[in-house]
DSSP file (Angstrom, degrees, kcal/mol; ACC not computed):
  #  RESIDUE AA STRUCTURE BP1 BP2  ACC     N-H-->O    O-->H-N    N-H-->O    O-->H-N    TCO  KAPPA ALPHA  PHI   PSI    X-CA   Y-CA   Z-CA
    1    1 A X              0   0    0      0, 0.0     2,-0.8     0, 0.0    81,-0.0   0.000 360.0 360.0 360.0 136.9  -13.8   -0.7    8.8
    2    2 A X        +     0   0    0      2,-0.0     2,-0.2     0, 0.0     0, 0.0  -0.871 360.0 116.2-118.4  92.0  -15.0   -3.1   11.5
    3    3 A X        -     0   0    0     -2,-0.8     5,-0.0    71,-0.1     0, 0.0  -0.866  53.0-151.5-155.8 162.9  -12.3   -4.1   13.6
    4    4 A X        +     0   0    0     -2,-0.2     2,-0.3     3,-0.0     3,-0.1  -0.399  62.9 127.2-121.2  36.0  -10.9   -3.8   17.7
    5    5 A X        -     0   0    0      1,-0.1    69,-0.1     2,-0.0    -2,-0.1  -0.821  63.3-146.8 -92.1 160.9   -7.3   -3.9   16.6
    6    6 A X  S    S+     0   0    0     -2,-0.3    68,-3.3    68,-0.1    69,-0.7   0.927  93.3  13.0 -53.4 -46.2   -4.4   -1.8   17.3
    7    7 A X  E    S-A   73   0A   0     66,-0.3    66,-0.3    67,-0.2     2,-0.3  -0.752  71.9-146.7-128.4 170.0   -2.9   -2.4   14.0
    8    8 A X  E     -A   72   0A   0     64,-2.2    64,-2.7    -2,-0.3     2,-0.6  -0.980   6.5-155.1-164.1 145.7   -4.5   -4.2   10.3
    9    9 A X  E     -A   71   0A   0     -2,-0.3     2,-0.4    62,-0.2    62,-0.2  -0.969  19.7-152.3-120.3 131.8   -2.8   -6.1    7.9
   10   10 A X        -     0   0    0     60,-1.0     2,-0.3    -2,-0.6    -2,-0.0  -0.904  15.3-177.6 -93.3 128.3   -4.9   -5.5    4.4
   11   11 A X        -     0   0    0     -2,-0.4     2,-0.1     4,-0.1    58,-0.1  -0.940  15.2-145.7-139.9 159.1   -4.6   -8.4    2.0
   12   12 A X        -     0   0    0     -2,-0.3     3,-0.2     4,-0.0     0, 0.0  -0.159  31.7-106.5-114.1-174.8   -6.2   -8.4   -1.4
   13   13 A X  S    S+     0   0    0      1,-0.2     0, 0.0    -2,-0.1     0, 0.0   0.570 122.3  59.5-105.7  -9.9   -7.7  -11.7   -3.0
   14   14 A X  S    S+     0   0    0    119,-0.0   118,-1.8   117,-0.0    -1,-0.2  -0.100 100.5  81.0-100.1  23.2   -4.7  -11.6   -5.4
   15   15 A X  E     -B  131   0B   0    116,-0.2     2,-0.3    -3,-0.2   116,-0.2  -0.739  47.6-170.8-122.8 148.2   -2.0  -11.8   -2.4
   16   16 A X  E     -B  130   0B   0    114,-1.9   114,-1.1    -2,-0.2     2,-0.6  -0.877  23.8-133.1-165.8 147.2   -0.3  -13.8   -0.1
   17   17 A X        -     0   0    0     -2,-0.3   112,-0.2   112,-0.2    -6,-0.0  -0.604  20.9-118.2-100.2 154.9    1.5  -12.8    2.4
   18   18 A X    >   -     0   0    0     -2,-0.6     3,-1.1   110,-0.4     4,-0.4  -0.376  34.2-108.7 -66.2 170.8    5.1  -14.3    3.1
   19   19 A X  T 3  S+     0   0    0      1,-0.2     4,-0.3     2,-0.1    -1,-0.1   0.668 121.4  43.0 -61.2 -21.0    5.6  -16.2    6.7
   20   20 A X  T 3> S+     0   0    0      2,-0.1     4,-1.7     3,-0.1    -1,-0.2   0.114  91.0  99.0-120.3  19.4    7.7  -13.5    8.1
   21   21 A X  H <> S+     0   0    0     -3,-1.1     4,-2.9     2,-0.2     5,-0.2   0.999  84.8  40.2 -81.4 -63.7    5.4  -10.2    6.7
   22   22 A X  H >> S+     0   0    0     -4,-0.4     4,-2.6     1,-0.2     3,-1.7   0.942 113.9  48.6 -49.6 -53.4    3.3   -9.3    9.6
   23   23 A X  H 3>>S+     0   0    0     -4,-0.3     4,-3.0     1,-0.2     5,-0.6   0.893 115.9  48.7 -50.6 -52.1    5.9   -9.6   12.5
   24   24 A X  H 3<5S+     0   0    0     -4,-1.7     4,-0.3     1,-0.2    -1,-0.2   0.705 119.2  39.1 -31.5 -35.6    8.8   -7.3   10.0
   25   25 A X  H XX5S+     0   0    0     -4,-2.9     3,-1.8    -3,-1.7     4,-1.3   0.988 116.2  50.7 -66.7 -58.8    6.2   -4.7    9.4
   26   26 A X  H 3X5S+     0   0    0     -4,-2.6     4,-0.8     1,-0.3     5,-0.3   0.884 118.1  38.7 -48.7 -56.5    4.9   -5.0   13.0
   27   27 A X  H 3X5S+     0   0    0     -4,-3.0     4,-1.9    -5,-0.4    -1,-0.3   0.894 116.1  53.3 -64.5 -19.3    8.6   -4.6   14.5
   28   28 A X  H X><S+     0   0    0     -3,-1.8     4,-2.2    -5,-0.6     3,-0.9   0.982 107.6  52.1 -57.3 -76.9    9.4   -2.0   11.8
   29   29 A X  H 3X>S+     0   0    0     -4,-1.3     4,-0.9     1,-0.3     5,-0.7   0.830 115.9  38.2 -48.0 -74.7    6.4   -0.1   12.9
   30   30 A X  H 3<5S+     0   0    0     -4,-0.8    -1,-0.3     1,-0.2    -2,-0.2   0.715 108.6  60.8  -5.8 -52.6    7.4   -0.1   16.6
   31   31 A X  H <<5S+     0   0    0     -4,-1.9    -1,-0.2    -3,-0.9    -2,-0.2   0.991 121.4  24.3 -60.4 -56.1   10.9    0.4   16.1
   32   32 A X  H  <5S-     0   0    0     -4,-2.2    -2,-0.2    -3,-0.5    -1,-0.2   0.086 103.5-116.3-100.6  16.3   10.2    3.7   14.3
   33   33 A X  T  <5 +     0   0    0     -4,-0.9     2,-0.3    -5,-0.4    -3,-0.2   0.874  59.0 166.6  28.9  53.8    6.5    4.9   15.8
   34   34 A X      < -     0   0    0     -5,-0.7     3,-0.2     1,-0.2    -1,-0.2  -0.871  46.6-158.2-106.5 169.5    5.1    4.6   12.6
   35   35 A X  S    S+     0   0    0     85,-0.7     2,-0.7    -2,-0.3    86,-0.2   0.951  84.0  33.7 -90.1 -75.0    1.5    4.6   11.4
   36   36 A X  E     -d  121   0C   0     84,-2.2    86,-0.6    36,-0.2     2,-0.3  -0.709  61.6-178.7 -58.5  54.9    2.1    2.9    8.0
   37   37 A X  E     +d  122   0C   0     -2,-0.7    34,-1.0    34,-0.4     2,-0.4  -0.564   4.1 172.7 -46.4  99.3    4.6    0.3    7.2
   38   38 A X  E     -dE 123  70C   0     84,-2.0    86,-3.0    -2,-0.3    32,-0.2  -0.784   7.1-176.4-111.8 150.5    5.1   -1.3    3.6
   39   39 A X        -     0   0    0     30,-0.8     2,-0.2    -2,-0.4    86,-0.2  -0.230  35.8-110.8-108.6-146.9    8.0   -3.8    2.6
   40   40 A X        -     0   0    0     86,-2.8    88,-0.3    -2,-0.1     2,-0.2  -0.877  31.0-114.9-158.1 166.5    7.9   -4.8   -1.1
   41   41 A X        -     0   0    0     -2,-0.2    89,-0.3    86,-0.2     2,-0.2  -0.582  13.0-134.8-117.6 163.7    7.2   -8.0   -3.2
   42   42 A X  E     -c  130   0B   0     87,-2.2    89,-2.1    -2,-0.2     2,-0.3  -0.831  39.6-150.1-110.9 141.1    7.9  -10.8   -5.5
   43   43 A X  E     -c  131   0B   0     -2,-0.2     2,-0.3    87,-0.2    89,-0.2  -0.757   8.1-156.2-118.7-174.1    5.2  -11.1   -8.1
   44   44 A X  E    S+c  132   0B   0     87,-1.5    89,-1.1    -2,-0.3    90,-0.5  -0.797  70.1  23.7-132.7  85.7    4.0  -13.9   -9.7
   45   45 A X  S    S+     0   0    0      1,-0.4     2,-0.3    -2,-0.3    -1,-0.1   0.263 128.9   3.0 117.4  -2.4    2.1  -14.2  -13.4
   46   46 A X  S    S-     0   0    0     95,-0.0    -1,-0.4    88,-0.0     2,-0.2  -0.911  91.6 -66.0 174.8-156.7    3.6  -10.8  -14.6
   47   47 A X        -     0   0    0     -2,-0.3     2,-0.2    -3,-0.1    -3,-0.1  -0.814  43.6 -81.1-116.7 166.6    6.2   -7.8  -13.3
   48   48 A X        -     0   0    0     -2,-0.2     3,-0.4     1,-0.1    -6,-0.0  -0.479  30.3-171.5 -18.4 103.2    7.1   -5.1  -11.0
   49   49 A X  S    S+     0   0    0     -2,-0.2    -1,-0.1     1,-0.2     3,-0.1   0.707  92.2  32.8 -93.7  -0.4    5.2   -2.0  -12.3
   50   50 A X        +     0   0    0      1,-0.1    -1,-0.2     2,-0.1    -2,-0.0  -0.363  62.2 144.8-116.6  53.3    7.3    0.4   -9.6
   51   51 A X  S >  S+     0   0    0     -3,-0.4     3,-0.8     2,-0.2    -1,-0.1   0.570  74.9  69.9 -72.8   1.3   10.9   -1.8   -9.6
   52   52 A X  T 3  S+     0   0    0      1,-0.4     2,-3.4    -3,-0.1    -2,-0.1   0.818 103.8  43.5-107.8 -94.5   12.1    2.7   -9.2
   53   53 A X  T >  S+     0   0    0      2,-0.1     3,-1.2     3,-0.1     2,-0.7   0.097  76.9 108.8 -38.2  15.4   10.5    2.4   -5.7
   54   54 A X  T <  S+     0   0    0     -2,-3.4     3,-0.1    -3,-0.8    71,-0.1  -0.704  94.0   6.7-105.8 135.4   11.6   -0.6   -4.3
   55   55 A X  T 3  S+     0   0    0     -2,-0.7     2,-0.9     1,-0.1    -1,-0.2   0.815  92.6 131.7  74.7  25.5   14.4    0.4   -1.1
   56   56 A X    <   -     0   0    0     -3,-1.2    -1,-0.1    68,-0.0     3,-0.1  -0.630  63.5-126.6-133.7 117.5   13.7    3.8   -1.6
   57   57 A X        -     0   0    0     -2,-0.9     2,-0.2    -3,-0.1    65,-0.1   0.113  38.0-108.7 -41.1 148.0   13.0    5.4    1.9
   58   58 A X        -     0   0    0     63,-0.0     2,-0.3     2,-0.0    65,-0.2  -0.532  29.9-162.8 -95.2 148.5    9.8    7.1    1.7
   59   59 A X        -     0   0    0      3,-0.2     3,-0.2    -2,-0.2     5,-0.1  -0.952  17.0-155.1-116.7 116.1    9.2   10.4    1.6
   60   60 A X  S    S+     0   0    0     -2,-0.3     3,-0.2     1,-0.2    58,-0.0   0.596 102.2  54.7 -98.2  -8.6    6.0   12.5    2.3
   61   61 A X  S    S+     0   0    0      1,-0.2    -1,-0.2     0, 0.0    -3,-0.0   0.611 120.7  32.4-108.1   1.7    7.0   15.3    0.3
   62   62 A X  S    S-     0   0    0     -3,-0.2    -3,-0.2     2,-0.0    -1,-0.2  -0.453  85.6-177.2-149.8  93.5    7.5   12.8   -2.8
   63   63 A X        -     0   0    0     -3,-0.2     2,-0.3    -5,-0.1    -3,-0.1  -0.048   9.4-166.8 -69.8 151.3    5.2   10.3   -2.5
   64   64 A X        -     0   0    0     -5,-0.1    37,-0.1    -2,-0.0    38,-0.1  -0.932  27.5 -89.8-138.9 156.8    4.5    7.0   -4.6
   65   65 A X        +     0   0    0     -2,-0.3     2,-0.3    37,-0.1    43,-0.1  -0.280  46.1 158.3 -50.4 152.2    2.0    4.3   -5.2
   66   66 A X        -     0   0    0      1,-0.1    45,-0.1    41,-0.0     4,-0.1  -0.614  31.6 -98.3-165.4-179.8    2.1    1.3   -3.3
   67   67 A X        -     0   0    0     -2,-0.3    -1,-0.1     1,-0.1   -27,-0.0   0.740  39.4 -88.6 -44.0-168.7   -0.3   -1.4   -2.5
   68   68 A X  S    S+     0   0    0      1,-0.1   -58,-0.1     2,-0.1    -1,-0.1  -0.309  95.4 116.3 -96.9  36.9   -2.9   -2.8    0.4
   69   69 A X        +     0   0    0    -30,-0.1   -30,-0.8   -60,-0.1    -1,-0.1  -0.103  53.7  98.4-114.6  13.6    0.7   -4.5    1.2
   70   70 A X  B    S-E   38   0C   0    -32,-0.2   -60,-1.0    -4,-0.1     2,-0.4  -0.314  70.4-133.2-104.5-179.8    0.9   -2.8    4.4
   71   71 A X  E     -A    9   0A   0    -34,-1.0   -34,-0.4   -62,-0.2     2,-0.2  -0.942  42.4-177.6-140.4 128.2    0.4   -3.0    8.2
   72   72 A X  E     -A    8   0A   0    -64,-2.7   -64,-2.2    -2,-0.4     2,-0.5  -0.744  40.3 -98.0-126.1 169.6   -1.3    0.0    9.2
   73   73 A X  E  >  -A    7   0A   0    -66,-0.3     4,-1.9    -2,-0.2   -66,-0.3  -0.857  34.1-150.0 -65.9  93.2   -2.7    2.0   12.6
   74   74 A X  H  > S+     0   0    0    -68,-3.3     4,-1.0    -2,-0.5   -67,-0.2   0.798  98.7  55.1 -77.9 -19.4   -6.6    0.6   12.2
   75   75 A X  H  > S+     0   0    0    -69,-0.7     4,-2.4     3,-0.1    -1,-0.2   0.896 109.9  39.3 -88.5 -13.8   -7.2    4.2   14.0
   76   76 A X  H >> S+     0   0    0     -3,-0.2     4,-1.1     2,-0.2     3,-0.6   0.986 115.0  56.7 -56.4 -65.1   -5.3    6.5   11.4
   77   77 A X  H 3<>S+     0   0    0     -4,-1.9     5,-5.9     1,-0.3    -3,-0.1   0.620 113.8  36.7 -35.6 -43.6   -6.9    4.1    8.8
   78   78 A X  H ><5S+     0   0    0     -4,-1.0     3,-1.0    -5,-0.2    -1,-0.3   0.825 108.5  67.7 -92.4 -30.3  -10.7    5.0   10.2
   79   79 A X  H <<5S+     0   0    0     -4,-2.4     2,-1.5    -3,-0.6    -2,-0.2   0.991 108.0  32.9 -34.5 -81.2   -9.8    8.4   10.8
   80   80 A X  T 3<5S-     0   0    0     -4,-1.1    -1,-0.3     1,-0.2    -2,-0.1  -0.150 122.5 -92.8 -88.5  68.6   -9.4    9.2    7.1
   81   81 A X  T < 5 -     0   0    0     -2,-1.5    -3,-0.2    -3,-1.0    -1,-0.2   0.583  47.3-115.6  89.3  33.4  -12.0    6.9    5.8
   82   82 A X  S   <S-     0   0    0     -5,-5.9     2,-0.4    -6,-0.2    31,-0.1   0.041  81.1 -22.8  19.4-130.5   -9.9    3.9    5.1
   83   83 A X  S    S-     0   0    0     27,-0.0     2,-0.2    28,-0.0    23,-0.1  -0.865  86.0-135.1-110.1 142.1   -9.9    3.1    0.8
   84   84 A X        -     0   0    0     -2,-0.4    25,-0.1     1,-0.2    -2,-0.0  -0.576  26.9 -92.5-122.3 143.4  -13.6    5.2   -0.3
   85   85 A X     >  -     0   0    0     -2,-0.2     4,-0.8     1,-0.1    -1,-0.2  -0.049  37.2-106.6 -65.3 161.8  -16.1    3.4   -2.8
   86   86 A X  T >4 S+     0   0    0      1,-0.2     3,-3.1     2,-0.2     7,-0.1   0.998 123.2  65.8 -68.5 -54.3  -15.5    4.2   -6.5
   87   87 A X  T 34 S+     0   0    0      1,-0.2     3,-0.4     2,-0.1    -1,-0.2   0.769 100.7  50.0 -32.6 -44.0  -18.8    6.3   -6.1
   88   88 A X  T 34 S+     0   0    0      1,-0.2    -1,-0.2     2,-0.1    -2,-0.2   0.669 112.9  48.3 -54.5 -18.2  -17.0    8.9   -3.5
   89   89 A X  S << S-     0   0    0     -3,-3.1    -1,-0.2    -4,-0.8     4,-0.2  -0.490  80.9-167.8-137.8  85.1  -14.4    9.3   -5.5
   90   90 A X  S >  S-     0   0    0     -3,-0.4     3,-0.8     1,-0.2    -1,-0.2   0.812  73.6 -12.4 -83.3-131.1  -15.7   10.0   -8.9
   91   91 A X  G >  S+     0   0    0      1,-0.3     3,-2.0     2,-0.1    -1,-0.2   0.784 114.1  80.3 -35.1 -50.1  -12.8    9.8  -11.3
   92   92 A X  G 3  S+     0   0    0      1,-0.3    13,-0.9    12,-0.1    -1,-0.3   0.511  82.9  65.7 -68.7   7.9  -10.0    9.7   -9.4
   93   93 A X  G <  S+     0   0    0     -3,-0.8    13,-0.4    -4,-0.2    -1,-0.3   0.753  72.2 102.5-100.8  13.4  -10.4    6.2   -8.7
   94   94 A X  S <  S-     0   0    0     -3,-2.0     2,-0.6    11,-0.2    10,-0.0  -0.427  86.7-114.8 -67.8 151.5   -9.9    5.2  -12.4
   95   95 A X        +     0   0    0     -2,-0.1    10,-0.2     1,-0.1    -1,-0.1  -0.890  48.6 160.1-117.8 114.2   -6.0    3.9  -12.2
   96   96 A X        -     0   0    0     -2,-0.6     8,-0.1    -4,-0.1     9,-0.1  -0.494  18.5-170.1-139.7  71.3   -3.7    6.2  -14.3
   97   97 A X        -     0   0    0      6,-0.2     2,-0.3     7,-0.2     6,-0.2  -0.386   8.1-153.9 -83.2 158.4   -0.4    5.8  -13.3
   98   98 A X    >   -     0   0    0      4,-1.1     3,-3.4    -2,-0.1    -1,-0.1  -0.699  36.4-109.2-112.6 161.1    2.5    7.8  -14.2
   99   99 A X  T 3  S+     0   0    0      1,-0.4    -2,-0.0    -2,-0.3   -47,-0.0   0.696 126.0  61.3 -64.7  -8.1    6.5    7.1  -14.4
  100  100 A X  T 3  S-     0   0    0      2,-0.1    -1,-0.4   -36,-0.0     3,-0.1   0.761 120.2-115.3 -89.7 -26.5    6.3    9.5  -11.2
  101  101 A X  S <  S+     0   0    0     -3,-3.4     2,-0.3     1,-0.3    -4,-0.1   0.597  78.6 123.3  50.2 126.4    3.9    6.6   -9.2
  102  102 A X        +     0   0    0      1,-0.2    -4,-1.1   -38,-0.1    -1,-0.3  -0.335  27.1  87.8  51.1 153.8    1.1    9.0   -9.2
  103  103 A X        -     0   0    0     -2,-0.3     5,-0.2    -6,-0.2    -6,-0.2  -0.038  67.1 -39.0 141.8 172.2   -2.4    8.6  -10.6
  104  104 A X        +     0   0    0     -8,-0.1     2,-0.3     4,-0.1    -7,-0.2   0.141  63.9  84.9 -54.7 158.4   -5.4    7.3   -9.7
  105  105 A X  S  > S-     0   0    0    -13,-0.9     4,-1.9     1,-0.2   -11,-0.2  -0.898  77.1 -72.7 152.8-174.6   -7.2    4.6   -7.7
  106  106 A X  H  > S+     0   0    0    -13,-0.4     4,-0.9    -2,-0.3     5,-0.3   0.999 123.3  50.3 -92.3 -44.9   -8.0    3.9   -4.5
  107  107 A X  H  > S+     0   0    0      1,-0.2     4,-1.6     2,-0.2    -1,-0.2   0.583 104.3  52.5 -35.5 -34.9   -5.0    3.3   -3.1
  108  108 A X  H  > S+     0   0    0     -5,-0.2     4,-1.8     2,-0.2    -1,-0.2   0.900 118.6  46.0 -72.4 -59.2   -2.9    6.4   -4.4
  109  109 A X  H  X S+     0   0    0     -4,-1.9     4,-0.8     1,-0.3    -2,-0.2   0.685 105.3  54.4 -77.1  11.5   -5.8    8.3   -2.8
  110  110 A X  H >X S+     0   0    0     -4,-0.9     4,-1.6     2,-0.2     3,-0.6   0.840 114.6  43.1 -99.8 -36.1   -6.1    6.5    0.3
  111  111 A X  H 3X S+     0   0    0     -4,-1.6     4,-1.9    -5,-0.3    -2,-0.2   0.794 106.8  54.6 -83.0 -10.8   -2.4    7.3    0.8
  112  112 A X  H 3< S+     0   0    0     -4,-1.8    -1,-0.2     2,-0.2    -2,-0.2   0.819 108.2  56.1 -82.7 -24.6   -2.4   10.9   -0.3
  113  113 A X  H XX S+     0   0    0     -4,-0.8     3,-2.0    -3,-0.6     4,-0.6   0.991 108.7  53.3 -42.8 -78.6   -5.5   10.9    2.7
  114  114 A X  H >X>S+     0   0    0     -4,-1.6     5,-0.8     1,-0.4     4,-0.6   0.656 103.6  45.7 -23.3 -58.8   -2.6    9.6    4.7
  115  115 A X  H 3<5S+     0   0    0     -4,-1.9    -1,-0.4     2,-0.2    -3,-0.1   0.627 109.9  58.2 -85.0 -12.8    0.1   12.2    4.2
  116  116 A X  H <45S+     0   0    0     -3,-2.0    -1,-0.2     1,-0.2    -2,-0.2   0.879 108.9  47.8 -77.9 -29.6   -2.7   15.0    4.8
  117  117 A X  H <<5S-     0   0    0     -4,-0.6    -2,-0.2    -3,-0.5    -1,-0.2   0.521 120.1-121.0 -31.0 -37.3   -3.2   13.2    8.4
  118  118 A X  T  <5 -     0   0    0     -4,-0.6     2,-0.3    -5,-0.3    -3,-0.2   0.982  41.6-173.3  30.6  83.5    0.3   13.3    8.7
  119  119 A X      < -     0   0    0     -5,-0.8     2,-0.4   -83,-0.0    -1,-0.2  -0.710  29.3-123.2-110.0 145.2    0.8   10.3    8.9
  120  120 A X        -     0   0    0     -2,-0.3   -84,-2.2   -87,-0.1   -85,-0.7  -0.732  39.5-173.8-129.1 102.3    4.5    8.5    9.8
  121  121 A X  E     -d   36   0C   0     -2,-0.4     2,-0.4   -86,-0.2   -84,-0.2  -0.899   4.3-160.7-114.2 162.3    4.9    6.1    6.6
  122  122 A X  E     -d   37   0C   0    -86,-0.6   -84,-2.0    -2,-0.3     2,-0.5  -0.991  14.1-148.2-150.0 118.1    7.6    3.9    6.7
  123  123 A X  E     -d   38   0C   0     -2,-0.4     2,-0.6   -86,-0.2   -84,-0.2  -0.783  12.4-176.9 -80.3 113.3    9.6    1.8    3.8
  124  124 A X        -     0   0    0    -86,-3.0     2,-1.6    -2,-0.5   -84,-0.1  -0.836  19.3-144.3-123.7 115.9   10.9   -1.2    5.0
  125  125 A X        +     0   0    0     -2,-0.6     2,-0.3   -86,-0.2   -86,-0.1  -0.417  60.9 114.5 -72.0  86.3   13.1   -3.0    1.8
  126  126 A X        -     0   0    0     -2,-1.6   -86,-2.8   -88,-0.1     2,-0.4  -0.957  69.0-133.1-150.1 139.2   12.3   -6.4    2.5
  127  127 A X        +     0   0    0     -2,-0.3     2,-0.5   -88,-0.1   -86,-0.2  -0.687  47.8 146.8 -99.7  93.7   10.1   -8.6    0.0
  128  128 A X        +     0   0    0     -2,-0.4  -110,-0.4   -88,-0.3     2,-0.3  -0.710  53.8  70.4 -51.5  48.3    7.7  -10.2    2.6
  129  129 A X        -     0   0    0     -2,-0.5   -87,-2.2  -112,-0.2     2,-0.5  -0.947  66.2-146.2 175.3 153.5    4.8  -10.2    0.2
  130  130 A X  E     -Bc  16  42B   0   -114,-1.1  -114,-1.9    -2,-0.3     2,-0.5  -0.999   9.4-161.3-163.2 107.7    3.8  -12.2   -3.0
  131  131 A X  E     -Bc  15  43B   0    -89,-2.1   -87,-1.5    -2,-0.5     2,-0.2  -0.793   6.8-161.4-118.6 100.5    1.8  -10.3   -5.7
  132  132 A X  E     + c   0  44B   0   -118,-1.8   -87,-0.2    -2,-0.5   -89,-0.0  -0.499  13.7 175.7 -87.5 120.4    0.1  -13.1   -8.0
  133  133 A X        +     0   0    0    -89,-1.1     4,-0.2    -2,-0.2   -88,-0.2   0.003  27.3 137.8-121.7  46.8   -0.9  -11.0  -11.3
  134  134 A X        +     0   0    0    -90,-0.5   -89,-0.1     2,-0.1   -88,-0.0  -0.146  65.7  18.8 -61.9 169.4   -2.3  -14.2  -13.3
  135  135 A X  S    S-     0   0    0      1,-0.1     2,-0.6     2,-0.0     7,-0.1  -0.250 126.4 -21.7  55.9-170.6   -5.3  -13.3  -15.0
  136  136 A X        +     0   0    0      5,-0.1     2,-0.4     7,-0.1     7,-0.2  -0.494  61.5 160.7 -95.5 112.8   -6.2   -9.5  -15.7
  137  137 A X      > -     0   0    0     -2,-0.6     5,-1.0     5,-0.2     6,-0.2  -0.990  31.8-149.3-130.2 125.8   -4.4   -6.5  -13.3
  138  138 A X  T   5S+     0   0    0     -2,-0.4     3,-0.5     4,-0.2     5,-0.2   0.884 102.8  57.0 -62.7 -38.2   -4.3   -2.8  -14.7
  139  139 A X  T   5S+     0   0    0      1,-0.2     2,-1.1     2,-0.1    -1,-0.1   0.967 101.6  50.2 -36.0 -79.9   -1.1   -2.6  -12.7
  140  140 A X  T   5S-     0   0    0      1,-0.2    -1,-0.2     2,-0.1    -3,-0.1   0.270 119.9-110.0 -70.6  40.2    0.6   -5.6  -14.5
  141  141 A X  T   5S+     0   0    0     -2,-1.1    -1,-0.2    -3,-0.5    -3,-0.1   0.440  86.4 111.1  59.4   7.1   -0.3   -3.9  -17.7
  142  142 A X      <       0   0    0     -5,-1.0    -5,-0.2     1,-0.1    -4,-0.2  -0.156 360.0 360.0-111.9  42.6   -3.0   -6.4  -18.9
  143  143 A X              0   0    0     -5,-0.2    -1,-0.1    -6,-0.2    -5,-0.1  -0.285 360.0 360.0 -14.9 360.0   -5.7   -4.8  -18.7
């Protein structure tokens, strides 16, 4: 990861972020001296495949998917190896979620990296975020 910021906003090509996303996370994170900060989204083209998670304060001893949808600590982030080519991570990056939010991909392991860091994640239930799933998503189930 090539960058000289404090903090990194990840968006995917399939994203858009609302007008008000960074600053919420970015005061979230602050208020609460966390390293991770996610809100939650409206999608677009398809559904919620975690509607069980959405408001539901996060936990590090029962952890759940969610997205690049975050504002993160770009030095936790390069500490554990930000999200690891499908070649590092053999299977597990194959996406097999479960009714728990579990399973693979790179995201579920890049946040299960996180919580081994101990890393200070943070839910903030606000949708500041737009998740477009026209065309083909494993997630929105058309696959």
């Amino acid at each position: 990861m090539m960058t000289h910021t404090q903090w990194v906003a990840p968006l995917d090509d399939d994203d858009e972020w609302k007008p008000e996303h960074i600053q919420i996370c970015l005061d979230t994170a602050l208020e609460n001296n966390a390293d991770i900060v996610y809100p939650w989204f409206d999608v677009v083209g398809g559904s919620d495949p975690f509607p069980q998670f959405e408001g539901r304060p996060w936990s590090n001893d029962d952890p759940h998917i969610f997205g690049c949808w975050f504002l993160g600590s770009a030095e936790l982030l390069k500490d554990v190896g930000g999200w690891l080519k499908r070649e590092q991570m053999g299977d597990a990056w194959k996406p097999q979620w479960q009714g728990d939010g579990s399973g693979g991909g790179e995201d579920w392991n890049l946040i299960l990296r996180l919580i081994d860091a101990g890393a200070k994640i943070v839910h903030v239930p606000i949708r500041t975020y737009i998740w477009h799933h026209e065309g083909y998503h494993y997630s929105g189930g058309t696959w």
